[in-house]
PDB file of the backbone (N, CA, C, O) and the ligand in Angstrom, with CONECT records:
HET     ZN  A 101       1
ATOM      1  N   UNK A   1       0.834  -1.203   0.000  1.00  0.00           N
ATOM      2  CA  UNK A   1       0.000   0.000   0.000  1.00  0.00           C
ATOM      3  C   UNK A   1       0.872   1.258   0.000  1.00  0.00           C
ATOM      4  O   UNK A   1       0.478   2.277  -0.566  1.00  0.00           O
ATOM      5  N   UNK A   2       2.213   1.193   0.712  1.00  0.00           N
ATOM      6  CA  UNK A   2       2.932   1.993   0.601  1.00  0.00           C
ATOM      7  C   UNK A   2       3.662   2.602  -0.579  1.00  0.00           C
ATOM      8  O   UNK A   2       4.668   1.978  -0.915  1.00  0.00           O
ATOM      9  N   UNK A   3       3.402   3.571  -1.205  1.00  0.00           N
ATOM     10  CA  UNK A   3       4.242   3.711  -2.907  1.00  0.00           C
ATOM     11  C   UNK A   3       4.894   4.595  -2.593  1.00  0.00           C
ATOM     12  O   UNK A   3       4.832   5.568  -3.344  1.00  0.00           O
ATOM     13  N   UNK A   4       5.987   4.718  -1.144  1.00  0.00           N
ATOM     14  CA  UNK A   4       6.404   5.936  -1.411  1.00  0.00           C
ATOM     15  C   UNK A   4       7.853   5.091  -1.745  1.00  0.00           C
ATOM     16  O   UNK A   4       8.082   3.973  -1.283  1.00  0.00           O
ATOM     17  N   UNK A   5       8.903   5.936  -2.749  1.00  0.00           N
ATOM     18  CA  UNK A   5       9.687   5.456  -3.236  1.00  0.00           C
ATOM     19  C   UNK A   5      11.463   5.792  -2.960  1.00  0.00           C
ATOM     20  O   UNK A   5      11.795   6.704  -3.718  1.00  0.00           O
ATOM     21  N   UNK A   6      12.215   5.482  -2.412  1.00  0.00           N
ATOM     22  CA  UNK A   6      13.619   5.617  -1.960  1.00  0.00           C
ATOM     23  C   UNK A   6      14.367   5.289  -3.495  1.00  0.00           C
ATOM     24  O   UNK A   6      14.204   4.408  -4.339  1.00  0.00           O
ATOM     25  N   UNK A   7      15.025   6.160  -3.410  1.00  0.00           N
ATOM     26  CA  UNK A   7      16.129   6.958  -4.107  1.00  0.00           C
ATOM     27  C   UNK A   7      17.388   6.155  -4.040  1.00  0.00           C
ATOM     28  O   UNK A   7      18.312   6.613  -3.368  1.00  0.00           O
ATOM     29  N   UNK A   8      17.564   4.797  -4.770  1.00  0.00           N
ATOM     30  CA  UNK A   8      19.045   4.179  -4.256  1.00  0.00           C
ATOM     31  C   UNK A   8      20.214   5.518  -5.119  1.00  0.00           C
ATOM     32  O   UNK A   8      20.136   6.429  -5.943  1.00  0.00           O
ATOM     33  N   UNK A   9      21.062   4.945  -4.383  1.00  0.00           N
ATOM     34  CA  UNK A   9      22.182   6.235  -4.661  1.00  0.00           C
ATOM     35  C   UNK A   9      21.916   7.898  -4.043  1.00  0.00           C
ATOM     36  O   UNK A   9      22.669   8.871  -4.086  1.00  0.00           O
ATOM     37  N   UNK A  10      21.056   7.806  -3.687  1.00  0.00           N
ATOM     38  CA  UNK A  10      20.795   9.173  -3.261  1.00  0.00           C
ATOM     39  C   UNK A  10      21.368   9.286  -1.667  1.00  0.00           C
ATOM     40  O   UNK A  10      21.180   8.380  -0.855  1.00  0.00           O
ATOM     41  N   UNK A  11      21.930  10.250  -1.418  1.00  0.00           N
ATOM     42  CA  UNK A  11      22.682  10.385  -0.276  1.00  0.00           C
ATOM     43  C   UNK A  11      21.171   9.904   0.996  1.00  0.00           C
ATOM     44  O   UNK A  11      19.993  10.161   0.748  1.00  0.00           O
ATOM     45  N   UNK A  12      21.595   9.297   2.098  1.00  0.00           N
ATOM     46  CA  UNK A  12      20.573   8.880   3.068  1.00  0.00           C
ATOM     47  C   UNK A  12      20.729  10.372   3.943  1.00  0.00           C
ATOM     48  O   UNK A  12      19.831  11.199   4.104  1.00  0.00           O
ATOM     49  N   UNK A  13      21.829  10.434   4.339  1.00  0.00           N
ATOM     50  CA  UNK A  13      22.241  11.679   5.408  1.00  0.00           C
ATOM     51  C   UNK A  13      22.059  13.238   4.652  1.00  0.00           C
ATOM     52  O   UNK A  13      22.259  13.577   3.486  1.00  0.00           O
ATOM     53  N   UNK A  14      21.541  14.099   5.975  1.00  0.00           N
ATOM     54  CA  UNK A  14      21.551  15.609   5.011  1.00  0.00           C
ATOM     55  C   UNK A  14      23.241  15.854   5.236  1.00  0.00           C
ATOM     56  O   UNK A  14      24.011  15.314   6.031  1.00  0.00           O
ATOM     57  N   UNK A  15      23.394  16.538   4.552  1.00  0.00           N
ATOM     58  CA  UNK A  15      24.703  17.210   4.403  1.00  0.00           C
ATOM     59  C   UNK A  15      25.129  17.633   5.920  1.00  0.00           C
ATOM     60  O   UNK A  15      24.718  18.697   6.383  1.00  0.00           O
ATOM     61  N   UNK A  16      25.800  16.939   6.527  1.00  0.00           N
ATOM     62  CA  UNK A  16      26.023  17.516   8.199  1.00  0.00           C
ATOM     63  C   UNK A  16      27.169  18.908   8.413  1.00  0.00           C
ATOM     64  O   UNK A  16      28.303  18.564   8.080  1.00  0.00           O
ATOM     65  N   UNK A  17      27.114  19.966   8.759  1.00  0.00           N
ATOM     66  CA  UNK A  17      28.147  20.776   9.028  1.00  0.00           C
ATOM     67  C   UNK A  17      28.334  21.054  10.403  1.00  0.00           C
ATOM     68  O   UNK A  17      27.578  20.731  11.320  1.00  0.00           O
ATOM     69  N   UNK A  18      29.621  21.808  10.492  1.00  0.00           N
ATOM     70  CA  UNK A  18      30.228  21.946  11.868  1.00  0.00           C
ATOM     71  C   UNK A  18      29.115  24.115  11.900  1.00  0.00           C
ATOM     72  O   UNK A  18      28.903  25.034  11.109  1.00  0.00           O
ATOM     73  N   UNK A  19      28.793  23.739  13.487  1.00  0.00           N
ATOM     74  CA  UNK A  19      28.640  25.234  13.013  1.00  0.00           C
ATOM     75  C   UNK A  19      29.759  25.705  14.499  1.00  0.00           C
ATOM     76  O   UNK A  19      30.033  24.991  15.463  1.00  0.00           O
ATOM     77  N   UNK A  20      30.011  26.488  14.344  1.00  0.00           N
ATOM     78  CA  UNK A  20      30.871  27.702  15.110  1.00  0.00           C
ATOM     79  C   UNK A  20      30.048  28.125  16.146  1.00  0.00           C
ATOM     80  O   UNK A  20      29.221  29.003  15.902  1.00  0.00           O
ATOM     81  N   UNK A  21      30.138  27.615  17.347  1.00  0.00           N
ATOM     82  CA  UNK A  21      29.177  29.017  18.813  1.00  0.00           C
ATOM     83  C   UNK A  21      30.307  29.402  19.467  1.00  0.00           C
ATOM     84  O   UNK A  21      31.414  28.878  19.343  1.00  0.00           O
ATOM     85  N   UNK A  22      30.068  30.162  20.043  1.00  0.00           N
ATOM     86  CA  UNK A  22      31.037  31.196  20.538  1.00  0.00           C
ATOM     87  C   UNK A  22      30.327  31.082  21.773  1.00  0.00           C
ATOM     88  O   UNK A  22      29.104  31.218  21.796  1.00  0.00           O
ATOM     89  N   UNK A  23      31.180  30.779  23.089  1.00  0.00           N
ATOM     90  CA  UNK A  23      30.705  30.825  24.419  1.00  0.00           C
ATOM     91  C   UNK A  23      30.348  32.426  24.660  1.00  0.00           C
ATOM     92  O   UNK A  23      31.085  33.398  24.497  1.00  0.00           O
ATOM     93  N   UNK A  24      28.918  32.371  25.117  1.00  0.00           N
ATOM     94  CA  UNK A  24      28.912  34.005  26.086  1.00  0.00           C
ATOM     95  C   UNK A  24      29.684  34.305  27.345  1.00  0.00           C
ATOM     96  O   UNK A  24      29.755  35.382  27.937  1.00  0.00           O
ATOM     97  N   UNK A  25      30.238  33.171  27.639  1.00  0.00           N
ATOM     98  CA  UNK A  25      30.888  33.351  28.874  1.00  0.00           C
ATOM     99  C   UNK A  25      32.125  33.285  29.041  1.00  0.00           C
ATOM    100  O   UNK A  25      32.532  33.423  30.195  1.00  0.00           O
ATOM    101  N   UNK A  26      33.068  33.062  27.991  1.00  0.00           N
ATOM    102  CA  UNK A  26      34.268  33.142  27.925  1.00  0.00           C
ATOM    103  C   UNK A  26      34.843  33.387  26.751  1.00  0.00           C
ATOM    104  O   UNK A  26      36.071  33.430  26.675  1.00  0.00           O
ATOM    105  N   UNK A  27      34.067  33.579  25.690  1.00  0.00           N
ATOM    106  CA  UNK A  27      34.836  33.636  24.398  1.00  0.00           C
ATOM    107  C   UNK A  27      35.309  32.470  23.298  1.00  0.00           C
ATOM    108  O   UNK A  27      35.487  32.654  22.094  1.00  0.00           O
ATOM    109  N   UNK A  28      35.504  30.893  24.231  1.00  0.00           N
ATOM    110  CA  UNK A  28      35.867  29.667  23.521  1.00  0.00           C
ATOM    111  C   UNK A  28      34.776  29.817  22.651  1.00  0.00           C
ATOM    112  O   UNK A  28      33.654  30.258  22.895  1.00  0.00           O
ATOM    113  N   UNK A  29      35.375  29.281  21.333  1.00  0.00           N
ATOM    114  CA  UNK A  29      34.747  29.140  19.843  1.00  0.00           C
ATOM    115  C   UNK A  29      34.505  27.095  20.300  1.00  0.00           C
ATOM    116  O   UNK A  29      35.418  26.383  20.718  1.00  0.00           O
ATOM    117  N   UNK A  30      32.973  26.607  20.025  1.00  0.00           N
ATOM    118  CA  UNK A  30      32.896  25.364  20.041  1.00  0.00           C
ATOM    119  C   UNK A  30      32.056  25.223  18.816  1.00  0.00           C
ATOM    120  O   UNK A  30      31.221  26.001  18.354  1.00  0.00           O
ATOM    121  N   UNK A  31      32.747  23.238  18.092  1.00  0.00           N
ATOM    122  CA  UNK A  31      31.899  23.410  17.728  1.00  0.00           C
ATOM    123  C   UNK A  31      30.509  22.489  17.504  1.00  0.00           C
ATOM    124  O   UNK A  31      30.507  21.265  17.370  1.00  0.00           O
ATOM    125  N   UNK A  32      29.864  22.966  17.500  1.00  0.00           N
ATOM    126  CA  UNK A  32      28.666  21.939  17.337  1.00  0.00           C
ATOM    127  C   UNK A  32      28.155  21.181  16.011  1.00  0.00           C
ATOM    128  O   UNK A  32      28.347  21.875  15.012  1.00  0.00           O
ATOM    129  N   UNK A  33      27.554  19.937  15.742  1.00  0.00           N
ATOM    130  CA  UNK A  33      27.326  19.276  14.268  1.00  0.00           C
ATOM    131  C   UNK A  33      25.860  20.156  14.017  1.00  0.00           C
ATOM    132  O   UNK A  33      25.134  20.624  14.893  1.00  0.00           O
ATOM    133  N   UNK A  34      25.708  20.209  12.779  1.00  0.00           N
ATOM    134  CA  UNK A  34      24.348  20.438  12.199  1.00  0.00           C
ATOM    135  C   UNK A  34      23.334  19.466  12.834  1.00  0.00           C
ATOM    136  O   UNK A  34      22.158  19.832  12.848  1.00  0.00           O
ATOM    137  N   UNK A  35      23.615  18.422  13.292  1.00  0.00           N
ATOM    138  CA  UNK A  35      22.409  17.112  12.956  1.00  0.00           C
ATOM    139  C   UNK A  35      21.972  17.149  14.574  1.00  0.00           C
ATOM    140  O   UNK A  35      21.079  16.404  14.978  1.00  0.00           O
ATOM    141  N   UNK A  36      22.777  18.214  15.602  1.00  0.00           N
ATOM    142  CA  UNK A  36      22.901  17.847  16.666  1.00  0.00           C
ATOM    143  C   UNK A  36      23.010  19.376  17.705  1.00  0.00           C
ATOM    144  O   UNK A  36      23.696  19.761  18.651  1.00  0.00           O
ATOM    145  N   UNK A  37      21.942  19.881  16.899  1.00  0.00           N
ATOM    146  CA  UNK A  37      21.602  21.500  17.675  1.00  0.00           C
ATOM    147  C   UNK A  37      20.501  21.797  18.383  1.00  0.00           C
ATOM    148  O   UNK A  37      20.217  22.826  18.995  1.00  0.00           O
ATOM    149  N   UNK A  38      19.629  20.320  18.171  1.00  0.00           N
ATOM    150  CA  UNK A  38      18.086  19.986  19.057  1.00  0.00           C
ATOM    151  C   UNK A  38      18.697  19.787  20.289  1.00  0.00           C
ATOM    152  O   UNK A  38      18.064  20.298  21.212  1.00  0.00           O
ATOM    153  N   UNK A  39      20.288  18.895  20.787  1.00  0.00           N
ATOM    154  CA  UNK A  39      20.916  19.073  22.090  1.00  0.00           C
ATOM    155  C   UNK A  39      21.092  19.689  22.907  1.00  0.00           C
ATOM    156  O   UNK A  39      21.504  20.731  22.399  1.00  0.00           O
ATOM    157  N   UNK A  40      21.072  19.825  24.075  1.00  0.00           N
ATOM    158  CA  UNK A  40      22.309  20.387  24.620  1.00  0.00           C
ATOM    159  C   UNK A  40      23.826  20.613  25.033  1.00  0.00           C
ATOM    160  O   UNK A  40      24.393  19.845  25.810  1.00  0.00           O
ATOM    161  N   UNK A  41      24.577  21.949  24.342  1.00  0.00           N
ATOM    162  CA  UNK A  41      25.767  21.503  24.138  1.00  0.00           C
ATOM    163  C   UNK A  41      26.576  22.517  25.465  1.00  0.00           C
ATOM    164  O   UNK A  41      26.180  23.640  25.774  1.00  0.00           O
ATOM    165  N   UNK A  42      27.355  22.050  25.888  1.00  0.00           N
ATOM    166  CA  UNK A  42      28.368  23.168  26.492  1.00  0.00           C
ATOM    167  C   UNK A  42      29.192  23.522  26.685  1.00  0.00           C
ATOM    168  O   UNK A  42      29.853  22.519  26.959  1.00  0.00           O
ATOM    169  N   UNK A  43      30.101  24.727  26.823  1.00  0.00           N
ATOM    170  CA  UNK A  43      31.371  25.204  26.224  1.00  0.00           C
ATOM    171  C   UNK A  43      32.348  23.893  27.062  1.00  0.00           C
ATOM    172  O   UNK A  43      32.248  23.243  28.103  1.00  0.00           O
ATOM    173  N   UNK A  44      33.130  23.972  26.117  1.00  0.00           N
ATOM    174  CA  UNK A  44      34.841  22.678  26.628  1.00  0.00           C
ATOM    175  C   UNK A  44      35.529  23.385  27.294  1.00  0.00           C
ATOM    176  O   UNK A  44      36.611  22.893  27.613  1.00  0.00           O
ATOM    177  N   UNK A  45      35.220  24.828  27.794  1.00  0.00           N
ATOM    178  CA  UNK A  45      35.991  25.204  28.641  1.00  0.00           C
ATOM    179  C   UNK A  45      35.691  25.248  30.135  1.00  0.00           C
ATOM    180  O   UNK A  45      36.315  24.792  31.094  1.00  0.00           O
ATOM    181  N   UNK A  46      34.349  26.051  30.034  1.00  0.00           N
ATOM    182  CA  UNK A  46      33.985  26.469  31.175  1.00  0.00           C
ATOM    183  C   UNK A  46      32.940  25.676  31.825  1.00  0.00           C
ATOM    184  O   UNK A  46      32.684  25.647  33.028  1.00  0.00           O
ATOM    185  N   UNK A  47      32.308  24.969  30.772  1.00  0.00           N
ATOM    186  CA  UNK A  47      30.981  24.723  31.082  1.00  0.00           C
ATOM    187  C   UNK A  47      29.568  25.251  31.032  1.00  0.00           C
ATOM    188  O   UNK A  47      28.580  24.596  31.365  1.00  0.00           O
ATOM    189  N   UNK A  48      29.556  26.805  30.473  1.00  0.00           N
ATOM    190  CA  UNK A  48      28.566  27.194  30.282  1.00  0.00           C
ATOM    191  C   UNK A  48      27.666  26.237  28.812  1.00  0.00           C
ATOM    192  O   UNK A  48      27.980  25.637  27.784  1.00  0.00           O
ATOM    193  N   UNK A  49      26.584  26.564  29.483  1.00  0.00           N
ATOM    194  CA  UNK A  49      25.593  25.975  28.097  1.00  0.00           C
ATOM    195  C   UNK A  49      25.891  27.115  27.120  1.00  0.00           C
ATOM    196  O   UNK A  49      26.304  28.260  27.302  1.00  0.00           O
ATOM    197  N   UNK A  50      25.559  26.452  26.062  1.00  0.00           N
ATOM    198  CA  UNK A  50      25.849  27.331  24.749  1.00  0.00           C
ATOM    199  C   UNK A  50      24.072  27.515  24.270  1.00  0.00           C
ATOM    200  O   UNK A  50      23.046  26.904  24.570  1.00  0.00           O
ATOM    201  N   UNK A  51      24.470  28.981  23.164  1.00  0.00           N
ATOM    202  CA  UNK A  51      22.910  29.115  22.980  1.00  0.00           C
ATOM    203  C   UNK A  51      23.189  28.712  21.546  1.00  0.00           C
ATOM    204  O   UNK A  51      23.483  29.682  20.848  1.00  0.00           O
ATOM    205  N   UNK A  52      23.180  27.671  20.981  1.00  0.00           N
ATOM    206  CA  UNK A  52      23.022  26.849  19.338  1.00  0.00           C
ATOM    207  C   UNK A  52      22.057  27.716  18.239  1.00  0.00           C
ATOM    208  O   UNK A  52      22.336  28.056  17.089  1.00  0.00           O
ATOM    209  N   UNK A  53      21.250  27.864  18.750  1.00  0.00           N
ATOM    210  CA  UNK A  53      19.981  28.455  18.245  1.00  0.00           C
ATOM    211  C   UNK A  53      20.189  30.046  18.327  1.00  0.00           C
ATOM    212  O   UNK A  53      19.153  30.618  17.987  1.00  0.00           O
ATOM    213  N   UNK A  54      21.122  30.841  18.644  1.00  0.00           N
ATOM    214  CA  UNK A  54      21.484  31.931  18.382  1.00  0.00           C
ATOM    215  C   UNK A  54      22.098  32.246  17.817  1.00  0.00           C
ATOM    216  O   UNK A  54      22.197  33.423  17.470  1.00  0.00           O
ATOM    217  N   UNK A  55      23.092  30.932  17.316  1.00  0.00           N
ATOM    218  CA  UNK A  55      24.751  30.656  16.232  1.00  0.00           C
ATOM    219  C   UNK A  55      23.859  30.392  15.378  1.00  0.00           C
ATOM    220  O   UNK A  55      23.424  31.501  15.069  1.00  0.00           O
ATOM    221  N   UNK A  56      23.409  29.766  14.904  1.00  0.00           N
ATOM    222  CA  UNK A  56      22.488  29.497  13.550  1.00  0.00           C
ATOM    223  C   UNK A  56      21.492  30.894  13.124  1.00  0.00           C
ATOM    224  O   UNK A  56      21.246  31.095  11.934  1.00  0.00           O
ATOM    225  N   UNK A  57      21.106  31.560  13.897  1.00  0.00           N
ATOM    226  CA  UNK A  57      20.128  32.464  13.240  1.00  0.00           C
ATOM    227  C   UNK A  57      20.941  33.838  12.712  1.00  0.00           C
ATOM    228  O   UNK A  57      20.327  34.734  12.133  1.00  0.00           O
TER     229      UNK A  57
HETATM  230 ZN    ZN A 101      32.908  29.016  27.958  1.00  0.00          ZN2+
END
């Protein structure tokens, strides 16, 4: 019943990129994957949470 149709050869994954956040709290540049900004991520330095969703817009 199902006719929906898959694409062999067609890439499965979206194109993943690194994006760049910049801690508000110290300046460390981290970076986070595209596929993985629904997370929570936080700076490798300090520990502050990062705002993902402010680097992307
Ligand atoms: Zn930091």
């Amino acid at each position: 019943m199902n006719t929906t149709q898959h694409c062999p050869g067609h890439e499965p994954f979206k194109s993943i990129q690194p994006i760049e956040v910049t801690c508000s709290k110290c300046n460390t540049v981290n970076e986070v994957f595209s596929d993985e900004v629904e997370k929570t991520h936080t700076c490798s330095k300090c520990k502050e949470v990062l705002d993902v969703k402010k680097a992307l817009s």
